[in-house]
Structure formats: C-alpha cells, structure tokens
PDB file of N, CA, C and O in Angstrom:
ATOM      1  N   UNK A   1     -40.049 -86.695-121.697  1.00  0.00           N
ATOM      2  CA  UNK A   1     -38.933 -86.598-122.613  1.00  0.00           C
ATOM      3  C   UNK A   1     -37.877 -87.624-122.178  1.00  0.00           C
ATOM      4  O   UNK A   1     -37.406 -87.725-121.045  1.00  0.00           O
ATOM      5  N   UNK A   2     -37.629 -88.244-123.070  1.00  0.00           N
ATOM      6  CA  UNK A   2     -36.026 -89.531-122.890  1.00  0.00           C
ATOM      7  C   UNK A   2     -35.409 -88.929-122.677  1.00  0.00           C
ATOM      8  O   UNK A   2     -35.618 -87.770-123.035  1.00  0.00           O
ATOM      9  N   UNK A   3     -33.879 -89.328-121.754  1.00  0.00           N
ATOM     10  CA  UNK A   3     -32.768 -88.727-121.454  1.00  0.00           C
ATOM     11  C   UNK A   3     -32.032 -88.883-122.920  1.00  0.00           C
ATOM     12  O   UNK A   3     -32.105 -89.695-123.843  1.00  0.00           O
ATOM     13  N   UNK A   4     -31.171 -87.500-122.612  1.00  0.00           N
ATOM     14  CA  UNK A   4     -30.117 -87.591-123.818  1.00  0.00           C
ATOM     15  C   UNK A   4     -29.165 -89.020-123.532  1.00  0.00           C
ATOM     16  O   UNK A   4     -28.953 -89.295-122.352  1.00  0.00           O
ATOM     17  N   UNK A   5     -28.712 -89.739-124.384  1.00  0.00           N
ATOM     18  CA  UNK A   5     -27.536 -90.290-124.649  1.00  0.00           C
ATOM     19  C   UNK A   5     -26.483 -89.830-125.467  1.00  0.00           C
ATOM     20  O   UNK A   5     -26.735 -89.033-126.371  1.00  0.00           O
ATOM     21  N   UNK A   6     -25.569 -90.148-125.308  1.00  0.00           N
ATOM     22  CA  UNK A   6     -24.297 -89.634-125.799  1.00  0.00           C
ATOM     23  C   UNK A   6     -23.927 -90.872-126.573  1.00  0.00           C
ATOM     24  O   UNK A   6     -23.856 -92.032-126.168  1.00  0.00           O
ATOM     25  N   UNK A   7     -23.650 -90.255-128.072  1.00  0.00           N
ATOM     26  CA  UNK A   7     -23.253 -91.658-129.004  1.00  0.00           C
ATOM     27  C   UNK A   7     -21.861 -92.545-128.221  1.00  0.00           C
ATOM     28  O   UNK A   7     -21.073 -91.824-127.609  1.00  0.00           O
ATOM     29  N   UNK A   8     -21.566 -94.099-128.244  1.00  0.00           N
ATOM     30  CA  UNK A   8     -20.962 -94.569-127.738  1.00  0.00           C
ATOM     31  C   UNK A   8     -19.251 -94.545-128.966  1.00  0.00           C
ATOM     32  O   UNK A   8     -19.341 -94.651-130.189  1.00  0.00           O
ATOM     33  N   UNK A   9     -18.347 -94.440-128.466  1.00  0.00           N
ATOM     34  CA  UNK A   9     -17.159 -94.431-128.924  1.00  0.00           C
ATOM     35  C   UNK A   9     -16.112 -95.305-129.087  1.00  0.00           C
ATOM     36  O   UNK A   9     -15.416 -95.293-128.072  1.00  0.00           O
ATOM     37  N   UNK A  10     -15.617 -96.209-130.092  1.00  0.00           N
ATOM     38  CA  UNK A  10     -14.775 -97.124-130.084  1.00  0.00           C
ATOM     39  C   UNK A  10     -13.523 -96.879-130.252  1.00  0.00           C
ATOM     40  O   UNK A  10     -13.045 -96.344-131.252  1.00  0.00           O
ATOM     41  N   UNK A  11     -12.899 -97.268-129.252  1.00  0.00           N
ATOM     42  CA  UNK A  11     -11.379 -96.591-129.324  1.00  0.00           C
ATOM     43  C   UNK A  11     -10.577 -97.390-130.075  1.00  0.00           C
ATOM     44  O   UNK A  11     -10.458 -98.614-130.023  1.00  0.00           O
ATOM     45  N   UNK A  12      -9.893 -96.393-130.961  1.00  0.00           N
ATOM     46  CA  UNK A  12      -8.684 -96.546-131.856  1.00  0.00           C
ATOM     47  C   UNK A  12      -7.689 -97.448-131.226  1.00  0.00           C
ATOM     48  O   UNK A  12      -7.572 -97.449-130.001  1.00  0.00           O
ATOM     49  N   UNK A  13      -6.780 -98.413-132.171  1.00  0.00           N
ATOM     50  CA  UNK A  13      -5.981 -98.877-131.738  1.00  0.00           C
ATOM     51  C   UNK A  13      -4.626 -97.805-131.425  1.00  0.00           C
ATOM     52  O   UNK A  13      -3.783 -98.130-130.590  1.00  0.00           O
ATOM     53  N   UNK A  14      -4.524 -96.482-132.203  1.00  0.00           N
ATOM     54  CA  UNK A  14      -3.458 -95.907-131.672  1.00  0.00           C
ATOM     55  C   UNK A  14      -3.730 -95.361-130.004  1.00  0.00           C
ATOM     56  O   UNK A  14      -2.850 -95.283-129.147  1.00  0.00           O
ATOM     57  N   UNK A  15      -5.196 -95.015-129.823  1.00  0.00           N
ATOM     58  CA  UNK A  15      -5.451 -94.600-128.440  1.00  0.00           C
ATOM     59  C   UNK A  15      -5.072 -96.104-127.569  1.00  0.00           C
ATOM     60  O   UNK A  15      -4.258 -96.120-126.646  1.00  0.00           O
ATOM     61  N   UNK A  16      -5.502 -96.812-127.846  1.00  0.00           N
ATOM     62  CA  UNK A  16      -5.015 -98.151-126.564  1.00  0.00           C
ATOM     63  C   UNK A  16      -3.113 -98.633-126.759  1.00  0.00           C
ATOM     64  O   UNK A  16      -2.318 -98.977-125.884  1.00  0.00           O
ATOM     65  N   UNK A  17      -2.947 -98.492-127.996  1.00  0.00           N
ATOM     66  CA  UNK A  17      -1.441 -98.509-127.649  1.00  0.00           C
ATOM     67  C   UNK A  17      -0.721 -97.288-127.221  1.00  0.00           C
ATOM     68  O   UNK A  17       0.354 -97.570-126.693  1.00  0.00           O
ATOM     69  N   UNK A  18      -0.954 -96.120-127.276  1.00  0.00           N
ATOM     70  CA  UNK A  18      -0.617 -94.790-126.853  1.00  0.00           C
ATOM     71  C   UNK A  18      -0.604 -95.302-125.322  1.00  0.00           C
ATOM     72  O   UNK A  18       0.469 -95.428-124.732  1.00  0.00           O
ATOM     73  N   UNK A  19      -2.003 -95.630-124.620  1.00  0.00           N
ATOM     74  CA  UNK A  19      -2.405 -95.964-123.306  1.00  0.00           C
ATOM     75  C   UNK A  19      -1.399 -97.309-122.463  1.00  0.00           C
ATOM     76  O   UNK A  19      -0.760 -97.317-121.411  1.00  0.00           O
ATOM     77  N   UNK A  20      -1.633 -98.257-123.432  1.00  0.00           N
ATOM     78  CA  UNK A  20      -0.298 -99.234-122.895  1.00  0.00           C
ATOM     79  C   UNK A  20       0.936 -98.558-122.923  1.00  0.00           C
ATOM     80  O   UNK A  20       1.142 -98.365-121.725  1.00  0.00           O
ATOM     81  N   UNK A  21       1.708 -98.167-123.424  1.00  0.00           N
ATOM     82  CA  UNK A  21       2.723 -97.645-123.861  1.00  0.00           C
ATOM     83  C   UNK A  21       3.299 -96.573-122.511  1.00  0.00           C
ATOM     84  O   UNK A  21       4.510 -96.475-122.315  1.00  0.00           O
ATOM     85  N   UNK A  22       2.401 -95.896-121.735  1.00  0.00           N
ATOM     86  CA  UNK A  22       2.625 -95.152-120.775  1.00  0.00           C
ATOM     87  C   UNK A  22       2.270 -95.940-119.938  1.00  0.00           C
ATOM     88  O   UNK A  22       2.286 -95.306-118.882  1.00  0.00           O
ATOM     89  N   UNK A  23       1.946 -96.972-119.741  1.00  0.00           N
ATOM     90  CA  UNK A  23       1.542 -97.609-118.678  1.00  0.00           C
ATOM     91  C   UNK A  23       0.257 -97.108-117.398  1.00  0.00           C
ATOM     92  O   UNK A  23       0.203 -97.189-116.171  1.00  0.00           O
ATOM     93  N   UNK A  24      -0.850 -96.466-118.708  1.00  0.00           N
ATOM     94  CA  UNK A  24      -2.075 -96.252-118.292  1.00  0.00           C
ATOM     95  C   UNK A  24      -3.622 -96.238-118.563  1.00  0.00           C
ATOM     96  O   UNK A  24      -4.556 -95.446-118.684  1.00  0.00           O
ATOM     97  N   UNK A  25      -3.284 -97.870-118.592  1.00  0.00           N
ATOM     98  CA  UNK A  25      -4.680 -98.882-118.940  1.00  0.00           C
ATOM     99  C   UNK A  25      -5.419 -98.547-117.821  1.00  0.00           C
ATOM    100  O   UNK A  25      -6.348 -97.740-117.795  1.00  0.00           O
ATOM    101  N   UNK A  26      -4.947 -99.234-116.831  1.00  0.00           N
ATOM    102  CA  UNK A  26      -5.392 -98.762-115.798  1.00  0.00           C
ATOM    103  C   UNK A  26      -6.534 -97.839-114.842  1.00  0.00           C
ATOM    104  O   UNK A  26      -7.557 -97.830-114.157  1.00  0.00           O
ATOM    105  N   UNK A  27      -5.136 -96.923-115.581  1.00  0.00           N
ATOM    106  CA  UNK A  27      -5.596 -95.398-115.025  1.00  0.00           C
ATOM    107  C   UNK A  27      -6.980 -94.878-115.744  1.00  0.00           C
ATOM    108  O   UNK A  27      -7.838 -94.071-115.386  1.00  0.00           O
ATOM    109  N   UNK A  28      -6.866 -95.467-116.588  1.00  0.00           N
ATOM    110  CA  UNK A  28      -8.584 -94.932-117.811  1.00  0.00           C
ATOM    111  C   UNK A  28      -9.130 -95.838-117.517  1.00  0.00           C
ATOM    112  O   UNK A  28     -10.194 -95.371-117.112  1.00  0.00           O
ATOM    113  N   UNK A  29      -9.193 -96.994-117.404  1.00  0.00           N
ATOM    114  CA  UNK A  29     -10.487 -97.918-116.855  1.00  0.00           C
ATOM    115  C   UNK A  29     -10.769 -97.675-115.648  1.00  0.00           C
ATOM    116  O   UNK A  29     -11.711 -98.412-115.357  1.00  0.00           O
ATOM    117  N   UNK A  30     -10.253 -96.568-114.108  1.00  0.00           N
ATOM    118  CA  UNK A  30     -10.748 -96.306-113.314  1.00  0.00           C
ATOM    119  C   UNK A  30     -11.478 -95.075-113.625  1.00  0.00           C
ATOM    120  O   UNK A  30     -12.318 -94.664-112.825  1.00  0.00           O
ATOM    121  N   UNK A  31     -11.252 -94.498-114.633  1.00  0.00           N
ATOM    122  CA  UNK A  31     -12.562 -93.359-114.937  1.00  0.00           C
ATOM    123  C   UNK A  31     -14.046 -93.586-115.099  1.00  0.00           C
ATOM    124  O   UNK A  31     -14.171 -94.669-115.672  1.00  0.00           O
ATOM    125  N   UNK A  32     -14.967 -93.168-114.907  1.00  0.00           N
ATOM    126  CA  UNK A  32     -16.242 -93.522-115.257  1.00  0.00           C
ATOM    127  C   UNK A  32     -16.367 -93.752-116.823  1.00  0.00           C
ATOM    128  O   UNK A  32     -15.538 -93.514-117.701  1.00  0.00           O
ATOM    129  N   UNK A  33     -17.430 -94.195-116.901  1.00  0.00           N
ATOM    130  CA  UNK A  33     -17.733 -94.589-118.493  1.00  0.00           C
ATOM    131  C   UNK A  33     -17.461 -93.656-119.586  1.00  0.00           C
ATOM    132  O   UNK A  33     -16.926 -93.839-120.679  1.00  0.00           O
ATOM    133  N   UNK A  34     -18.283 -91.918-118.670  1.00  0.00           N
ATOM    134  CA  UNK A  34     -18.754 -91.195-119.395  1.00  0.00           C
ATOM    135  C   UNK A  34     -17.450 -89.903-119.744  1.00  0.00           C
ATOM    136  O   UNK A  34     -17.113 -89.233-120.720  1.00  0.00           O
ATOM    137  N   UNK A  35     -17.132 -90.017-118.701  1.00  0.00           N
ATOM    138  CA  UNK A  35     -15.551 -89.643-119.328  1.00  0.00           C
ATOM    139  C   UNK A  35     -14.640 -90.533-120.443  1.00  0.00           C
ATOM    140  O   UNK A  35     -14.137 -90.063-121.464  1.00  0.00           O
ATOM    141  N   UNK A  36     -14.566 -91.778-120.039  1.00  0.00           N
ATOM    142  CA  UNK A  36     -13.670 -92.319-121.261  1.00  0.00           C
ATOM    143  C   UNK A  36     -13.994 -92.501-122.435  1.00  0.00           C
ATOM    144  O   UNK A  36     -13.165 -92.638-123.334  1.00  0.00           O
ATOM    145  N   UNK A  37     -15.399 -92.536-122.625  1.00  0.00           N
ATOM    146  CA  UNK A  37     -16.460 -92.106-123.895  1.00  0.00           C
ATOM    147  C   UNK A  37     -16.171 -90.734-124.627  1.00  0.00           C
ATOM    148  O   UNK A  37     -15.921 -90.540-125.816  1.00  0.00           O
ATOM    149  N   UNK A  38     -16.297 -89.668-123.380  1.00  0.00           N
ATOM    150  CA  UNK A  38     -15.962 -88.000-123.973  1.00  0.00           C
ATOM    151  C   UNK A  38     -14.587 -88.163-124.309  1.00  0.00           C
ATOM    152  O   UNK A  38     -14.405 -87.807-125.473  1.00  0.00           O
ATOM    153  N   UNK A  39     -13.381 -88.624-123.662  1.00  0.00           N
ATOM    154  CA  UNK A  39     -12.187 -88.563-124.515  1.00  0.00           C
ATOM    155  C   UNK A  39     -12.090 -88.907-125.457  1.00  0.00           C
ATOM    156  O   UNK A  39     -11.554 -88.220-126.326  1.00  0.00           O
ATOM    157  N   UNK A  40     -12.703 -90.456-125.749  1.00  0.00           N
ATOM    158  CA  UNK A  40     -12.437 -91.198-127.425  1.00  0.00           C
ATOM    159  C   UNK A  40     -13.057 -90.315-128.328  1.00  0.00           C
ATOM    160  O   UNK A  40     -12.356 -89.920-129.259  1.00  0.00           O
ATOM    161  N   UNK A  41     -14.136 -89.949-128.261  1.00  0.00           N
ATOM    162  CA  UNK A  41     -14.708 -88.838-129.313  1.00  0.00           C
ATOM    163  C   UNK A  41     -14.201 -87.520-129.092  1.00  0.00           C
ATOM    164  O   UNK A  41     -14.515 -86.797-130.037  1.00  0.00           O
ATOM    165  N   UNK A  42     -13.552 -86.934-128.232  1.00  0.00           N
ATOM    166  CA  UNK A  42     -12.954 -85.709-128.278  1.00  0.00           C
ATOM    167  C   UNK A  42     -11.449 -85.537-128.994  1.00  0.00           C
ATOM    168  O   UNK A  42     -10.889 -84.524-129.412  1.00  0.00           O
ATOM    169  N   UNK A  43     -11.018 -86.952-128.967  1.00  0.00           N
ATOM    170  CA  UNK A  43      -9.758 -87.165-129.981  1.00  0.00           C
ATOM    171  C   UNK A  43      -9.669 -87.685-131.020  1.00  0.00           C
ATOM    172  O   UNK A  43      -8.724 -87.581-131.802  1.00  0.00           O
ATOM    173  N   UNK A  44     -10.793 -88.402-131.173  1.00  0.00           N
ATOM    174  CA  UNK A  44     -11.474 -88.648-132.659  1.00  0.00           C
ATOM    175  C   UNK A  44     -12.100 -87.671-133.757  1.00  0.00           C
ATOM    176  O   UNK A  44     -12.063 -87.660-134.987  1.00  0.00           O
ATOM    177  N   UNK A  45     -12.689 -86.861-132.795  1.00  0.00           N
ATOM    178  CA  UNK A  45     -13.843 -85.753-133.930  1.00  0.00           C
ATOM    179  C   UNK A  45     -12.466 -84.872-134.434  1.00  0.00           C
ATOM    180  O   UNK A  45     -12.462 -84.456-135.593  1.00  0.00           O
ATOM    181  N   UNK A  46     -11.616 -84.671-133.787  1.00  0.00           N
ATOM    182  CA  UNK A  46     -10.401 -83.616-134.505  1.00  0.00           C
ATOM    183  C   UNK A  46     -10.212 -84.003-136.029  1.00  0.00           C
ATOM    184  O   UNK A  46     -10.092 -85.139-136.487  1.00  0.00           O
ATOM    185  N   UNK A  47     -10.212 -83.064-136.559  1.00  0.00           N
ATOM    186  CA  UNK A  47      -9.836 -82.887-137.811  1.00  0.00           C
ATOM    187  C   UNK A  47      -8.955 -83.333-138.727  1.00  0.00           C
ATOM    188  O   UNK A  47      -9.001 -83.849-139.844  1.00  0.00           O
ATOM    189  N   UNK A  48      -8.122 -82.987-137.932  1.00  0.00           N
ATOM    190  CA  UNK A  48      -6.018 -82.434-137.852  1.00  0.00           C
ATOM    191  C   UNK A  48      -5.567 -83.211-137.070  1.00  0.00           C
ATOM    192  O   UNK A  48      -5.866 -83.088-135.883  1.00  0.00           O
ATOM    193  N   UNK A  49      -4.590 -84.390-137.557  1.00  0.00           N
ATOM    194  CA  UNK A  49      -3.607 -85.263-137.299  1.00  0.00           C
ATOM    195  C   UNK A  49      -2.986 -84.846-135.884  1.00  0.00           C
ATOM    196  O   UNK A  49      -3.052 -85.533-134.866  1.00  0.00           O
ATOM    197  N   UNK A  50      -2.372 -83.595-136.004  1.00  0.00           N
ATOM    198  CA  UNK A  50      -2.042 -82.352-134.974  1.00  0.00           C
ATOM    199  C   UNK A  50      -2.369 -82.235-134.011  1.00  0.00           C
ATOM    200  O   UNK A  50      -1.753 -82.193-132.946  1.00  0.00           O
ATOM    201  N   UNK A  51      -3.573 -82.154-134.292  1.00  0.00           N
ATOM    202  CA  UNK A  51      -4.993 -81.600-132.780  1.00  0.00           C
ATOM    203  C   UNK A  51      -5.362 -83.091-132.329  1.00  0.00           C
ATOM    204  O   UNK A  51      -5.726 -83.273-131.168  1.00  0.00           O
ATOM    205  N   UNK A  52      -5.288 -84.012-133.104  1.00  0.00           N
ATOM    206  CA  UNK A  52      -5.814 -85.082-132.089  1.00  0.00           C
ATOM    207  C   UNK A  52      -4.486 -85.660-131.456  1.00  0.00           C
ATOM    208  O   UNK A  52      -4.682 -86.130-130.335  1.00  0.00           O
ATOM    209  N   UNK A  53      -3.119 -85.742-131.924  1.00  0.00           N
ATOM    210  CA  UNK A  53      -1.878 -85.904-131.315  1.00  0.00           C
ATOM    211  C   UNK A  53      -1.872 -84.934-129.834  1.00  0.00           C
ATOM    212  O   UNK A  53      -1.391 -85.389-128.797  1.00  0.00           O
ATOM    213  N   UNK A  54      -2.432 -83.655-129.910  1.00  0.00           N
ATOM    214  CA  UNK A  54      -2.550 -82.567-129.037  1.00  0.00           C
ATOM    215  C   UNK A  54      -3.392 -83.605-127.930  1.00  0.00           C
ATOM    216  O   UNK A  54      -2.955 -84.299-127.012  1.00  0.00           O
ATOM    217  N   UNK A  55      -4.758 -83.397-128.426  1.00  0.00           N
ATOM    218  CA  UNK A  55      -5.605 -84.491-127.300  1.00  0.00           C
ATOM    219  C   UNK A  55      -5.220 -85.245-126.654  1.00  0.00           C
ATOM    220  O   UNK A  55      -5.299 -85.190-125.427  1.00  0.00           O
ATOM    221  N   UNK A  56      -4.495 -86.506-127.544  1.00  0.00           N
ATOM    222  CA  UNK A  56      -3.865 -87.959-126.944  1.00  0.00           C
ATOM    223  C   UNK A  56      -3.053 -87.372-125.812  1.00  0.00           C
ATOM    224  O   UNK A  56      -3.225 -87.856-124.694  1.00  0.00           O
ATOM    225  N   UNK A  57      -2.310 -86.523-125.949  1.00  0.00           N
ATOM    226  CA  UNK A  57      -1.243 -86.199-125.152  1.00  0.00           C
ATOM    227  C   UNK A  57      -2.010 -85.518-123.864  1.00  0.00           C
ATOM    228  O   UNK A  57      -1.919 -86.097-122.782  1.00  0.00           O
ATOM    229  N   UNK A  58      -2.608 -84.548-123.945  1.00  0.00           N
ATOM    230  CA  UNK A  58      -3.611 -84.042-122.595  1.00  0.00           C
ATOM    231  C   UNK A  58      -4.129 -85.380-122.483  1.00  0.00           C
ATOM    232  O   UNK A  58      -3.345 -86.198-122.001  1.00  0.00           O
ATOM    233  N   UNK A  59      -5.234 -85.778-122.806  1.00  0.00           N
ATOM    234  CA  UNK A  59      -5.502 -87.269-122.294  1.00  0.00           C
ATOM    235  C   UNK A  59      -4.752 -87.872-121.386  1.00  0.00           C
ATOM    236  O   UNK A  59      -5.147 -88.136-120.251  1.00  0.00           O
ATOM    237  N   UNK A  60      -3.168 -88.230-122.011  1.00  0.00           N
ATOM    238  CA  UNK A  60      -2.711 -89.081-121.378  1.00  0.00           C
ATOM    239  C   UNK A  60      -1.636 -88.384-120.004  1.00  0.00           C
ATOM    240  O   UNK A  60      -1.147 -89.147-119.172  1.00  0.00           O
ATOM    241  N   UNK A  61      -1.387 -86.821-119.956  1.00  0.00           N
ATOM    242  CA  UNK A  61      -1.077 -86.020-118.857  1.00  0.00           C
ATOM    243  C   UNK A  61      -1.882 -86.226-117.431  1.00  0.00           C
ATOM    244  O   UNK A  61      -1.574 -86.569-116.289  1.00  0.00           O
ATOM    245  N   UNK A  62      -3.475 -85.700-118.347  1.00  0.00           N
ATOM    246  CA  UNK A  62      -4.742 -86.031-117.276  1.00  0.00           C
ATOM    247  C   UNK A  62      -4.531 -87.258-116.128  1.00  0.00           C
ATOM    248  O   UNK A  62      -4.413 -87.118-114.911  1.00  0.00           O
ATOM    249  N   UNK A  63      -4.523 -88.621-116.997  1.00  0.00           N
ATOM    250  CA  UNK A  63      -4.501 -89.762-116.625  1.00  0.00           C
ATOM    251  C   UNK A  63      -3.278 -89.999-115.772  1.00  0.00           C
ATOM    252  O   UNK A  63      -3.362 -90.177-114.557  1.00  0.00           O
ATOM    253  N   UNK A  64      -2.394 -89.997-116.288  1.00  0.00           N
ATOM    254  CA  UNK A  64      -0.842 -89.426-114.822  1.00  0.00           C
ATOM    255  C   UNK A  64      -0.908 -88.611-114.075  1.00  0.00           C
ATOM    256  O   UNK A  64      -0.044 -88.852-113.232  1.00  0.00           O
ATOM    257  N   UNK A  65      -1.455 -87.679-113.812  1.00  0.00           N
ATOM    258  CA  UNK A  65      -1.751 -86.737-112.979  1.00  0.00           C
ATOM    259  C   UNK A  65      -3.030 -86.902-112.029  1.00  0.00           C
ATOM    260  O   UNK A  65      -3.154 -86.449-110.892  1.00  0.00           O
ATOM    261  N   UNK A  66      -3.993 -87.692-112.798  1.00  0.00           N
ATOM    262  CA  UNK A  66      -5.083 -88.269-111.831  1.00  0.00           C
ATOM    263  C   UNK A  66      -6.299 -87.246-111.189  1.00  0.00           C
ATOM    264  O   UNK A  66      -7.341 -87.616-110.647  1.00  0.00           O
ATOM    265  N   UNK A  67      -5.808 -85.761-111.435  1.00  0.00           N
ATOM    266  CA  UNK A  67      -6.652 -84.904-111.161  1.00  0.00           C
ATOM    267  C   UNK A  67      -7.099 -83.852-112.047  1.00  0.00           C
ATOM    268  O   UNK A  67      -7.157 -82.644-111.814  1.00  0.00           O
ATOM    269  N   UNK A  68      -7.367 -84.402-112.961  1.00  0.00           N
ATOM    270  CA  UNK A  68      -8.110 -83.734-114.276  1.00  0.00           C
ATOM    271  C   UNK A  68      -8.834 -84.230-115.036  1.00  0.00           C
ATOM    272  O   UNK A  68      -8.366 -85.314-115.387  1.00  0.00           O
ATOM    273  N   UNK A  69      -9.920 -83.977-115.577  1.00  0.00           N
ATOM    274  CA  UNK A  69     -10.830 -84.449-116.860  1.00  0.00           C
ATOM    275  C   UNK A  69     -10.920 -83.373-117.563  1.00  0.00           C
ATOM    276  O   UNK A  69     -11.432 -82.471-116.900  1.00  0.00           O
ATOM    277  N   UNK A  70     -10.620 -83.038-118.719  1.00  0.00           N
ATOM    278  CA  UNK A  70     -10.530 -82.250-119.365  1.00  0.00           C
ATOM    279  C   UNK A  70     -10.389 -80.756-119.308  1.00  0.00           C
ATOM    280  O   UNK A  70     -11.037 -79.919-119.936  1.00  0.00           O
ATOM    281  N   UNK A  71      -9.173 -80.530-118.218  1.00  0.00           N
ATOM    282  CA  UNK A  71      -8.419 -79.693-118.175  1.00  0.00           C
ATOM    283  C   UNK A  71      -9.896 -79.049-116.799  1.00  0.00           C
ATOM    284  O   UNK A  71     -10.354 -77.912-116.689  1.00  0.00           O
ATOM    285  N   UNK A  72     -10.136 -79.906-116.250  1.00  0.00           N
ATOM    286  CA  UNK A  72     -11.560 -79.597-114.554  1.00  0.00           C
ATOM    287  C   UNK A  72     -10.750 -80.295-113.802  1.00  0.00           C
ATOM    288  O   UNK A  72      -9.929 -81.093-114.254  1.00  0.00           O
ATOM    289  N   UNK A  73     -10.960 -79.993-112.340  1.00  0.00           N
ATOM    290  CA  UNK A  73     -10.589 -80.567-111.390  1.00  0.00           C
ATOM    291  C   UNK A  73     -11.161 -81.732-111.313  1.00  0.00           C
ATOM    292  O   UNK A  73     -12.392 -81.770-111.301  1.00  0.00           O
ATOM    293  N   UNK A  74     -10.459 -82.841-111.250  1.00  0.00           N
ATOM    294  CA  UNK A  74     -11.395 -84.253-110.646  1.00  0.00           C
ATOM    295  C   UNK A  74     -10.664 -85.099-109.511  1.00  0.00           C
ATOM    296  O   UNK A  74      -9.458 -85.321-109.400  1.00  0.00           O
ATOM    297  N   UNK A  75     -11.694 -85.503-108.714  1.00  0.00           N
ATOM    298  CA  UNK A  75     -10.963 -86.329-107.855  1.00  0.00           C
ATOM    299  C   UNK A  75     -11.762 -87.743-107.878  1.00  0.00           C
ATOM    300  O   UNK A  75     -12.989 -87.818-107.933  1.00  0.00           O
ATOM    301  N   UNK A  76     -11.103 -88.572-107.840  1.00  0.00           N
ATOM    302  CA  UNK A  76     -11.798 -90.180-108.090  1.00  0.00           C
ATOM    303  C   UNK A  76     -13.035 -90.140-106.605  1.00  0.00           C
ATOM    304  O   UNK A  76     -13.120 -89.147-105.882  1.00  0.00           O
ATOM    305  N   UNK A  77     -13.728 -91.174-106.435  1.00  0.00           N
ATOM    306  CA  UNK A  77     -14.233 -91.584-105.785  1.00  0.00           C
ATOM    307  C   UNK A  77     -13.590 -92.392-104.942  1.00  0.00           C
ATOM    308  O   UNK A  77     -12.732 -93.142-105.409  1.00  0.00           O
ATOM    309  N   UNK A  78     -13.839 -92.402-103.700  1.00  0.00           N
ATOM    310  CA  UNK A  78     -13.503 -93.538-103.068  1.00  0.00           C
ATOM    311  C   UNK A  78     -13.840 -94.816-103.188  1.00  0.00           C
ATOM    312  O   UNK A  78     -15.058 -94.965-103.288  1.00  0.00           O
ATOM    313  N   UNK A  79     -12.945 -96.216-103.227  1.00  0.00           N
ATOM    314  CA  UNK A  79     -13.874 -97.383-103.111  1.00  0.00           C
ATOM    315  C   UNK A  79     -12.785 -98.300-103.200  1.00  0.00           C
ATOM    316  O   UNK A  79     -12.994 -99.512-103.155  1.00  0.00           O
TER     317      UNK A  79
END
C-alpha cells in the first residue's frame, strides 16, 4: 500500500501578509513542511470569514509563542 499524502496547500496572500505583518516569516519557515501545510488548509477549509480570522490568529499566537502546533505541545528541533 502507498503512503498517504496530504494534498499540498498554497498560501493566501492574506496568510503571508498577516505573517509579515507580525514579523513571523521566519518563525513558519522554521516549522516542518507538514505543519505549515496543515495550517494553510486548516485556515483555508473554514467556511466562515470568522473561523478562519479565528485560525490566522491561533496560527499566528502558536508561531510567537514557539511552543505549539495546533493548540499540542511542540518543541523545535535542535540544529
């Protein structure tokens, strides 16, 4: 059996200016792939203007805070 893949996600220009704007480009290009993939589609698939404003904003808490992926403990890797 093939491994699952996870459809790939193109991020919105409001998500990369949201991201500049706090001054955390950065901070999301040190995430792994497969996290910054699950965010763009986890703030994309929302419905409601609302709920994905909701997302962007956890998103971009996560990313300042440095120890969260979707509301889980994370700690970067060393390197």
């Amino acid at each position: 059996m093939p491994p699952l893949r996870r459809p790939r996600h193109e991020m919105p220009d409001s998500v990369r200016l949201a991201l500049i704007d706090h001054g955390l480009e950065e901070s999301y290009m040190a995430r792994p792939p497969y996290q910054r993939n699950d965010y763009i589609g986890w703030i994309t698939g929302a419905k409601r203007e609302e709920t994905r404003e909701r997302r962007l904003a956890q998103m971009l808490d996560e990313l300042h805070r440095g120890d969260r992926y979707m509301k889980m403990a994370y700690r970067p890797r060393a390197g």
